[in-house]
C-alpha positions in Angstrom: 62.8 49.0 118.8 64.1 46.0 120.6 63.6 42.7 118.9 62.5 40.1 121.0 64.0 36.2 119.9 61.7 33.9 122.8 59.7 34.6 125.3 58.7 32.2 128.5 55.8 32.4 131.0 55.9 31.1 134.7 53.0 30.8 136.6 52.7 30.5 140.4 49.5 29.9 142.5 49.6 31.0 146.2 46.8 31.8 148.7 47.0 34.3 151.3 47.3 35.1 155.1 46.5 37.3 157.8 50.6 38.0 158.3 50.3 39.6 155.2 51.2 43.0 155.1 52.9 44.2 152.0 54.9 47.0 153.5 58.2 46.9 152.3 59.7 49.2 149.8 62.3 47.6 147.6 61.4 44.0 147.2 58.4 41.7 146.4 58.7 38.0 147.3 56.3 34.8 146.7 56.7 32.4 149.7 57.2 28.7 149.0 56.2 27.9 152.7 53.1 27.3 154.2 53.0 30.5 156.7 55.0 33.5 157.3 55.3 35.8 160.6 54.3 39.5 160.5 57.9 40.4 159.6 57.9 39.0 156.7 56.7 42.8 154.8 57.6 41.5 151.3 55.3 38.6 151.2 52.6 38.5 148.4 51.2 35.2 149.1 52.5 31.8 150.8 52.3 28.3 149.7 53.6 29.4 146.8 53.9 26.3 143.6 54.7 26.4 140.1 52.3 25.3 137.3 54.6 25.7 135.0 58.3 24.8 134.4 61.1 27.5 135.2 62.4 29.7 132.2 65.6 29.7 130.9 66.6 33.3 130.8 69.8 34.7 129.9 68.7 38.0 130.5 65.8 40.4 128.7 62.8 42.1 129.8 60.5 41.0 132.5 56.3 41.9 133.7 55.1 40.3 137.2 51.2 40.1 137.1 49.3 39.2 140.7 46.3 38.8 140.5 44.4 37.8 144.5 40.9 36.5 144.5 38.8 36.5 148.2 35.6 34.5 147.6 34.5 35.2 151.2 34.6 38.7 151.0 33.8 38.6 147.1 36.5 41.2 146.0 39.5 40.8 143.6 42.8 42.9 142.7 45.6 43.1 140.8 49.0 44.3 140.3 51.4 44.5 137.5 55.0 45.7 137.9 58.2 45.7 135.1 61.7 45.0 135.3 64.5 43.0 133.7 64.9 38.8 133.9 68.3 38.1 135.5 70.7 36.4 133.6 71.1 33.8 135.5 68.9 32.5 138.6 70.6 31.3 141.4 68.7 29.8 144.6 65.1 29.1 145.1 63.5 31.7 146.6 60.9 33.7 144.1 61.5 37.8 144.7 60.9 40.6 142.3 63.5 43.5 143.3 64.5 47.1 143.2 68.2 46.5 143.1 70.2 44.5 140.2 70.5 41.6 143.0 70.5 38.0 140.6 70.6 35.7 143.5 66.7 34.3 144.8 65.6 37.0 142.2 62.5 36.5 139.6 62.8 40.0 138.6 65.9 42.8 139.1 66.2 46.6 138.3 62.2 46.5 138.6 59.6 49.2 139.8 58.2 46.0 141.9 57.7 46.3 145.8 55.1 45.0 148.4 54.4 48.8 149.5 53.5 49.8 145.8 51.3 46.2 145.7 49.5 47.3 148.6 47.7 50.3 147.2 46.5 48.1 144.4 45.7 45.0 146.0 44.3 46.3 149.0 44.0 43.5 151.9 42.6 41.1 149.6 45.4 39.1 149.8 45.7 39.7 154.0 42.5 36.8 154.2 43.3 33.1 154.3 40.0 32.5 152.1 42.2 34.3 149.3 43.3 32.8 146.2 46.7 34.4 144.5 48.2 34.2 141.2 51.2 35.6 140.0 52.0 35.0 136.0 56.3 36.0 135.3 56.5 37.0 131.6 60.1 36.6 130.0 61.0 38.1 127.2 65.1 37.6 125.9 65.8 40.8 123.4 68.8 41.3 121.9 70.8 44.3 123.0 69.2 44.5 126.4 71.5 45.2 129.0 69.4 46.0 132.2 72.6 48.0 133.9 72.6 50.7 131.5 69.2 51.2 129.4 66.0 51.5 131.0 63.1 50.1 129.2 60.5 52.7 128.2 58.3 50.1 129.7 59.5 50.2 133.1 60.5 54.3 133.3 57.3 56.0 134.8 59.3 59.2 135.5 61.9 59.7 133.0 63.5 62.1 135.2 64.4 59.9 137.9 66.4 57.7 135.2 69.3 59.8 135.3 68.9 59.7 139.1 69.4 55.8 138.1 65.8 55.2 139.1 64.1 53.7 137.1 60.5 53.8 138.7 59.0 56.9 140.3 58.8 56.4 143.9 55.5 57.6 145.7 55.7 58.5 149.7 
């Protein structure tokens, strides 16, 4: 059992857009601008702000929770993924990714991606009338070192991890 010394929460609201298509299959990424093209296949919402300040990390154990709202259509979804907080964060961009990349990332070593978002959330987020949320939980643990042990938390098919997988992909 991992003992945890601080945790930190980040929350970001967004809204949606009809460029939104959640396709791609190794990152996840919150968009700061006001509007993204169709190629953009990572994007979980745009106009992307903080309400809270950013964390501190120094590394540990991370969960990304989206939650998208669309009062037009009166539906709702969520989506919560797992990975590791990078030890430091470099640039500003906000993504949540596959690989062990630190720079622009919220979230590395992760079972996050748009593609696996999509099958939860649907198009709820693909309206403009949507409202998004995504809540970055942070928890620094001592003896966490997210190159070498996967977290129980984040392994959904143990058998992948010596595959260095640490998420079961599904086609």
């Amino acid at each position: 059992m991992q003992l945890c010394s601080k945790t930190c929460i980040e929350v970001y609201v967004c809204r949606g857009s009809p460029n939104i298509q959640l396709y791609h299959n190794t990152t996840l990424e919150l968009e700061e601008k006001p509007m993204i093209t169709p190629r953009g296949t990572c994007v979980f919402g745009i106009s992307c702000r903080p309400l809270t300040s950013k964390c501190d990390l120094g590394g540990g154990l991370a969960k990304l929770i989206l939650y998208c709202f669309n009062p037009a259509e009166k539906k709702h979804a969520f989506y919560i993924c797992y990975g590791f907080a990078p030890k430091t964060r470099k640039g500003d961009r906000l993504i949540a990714r596959k690989s062990y990349f630190e720079e622009n990332s919220i979230i590395v070593g992760s079972n996050c991606a748009a593609s696996s978002a999509r099958r939860s959330l649907g198009r709820c987020c693909s309206s403009m009338f949507s409202h998004c949320i995504a809540v970055i939980v942070y928890a620094v643990c001592k003896n966490t070192d997210s190159k070498n042990v996967a977290s129980r938390s984040i392994v959904e098919n143990p058998d992948n991890v010596s595959k260095g997988n640490t998420a079961q992909t599904i086609p």
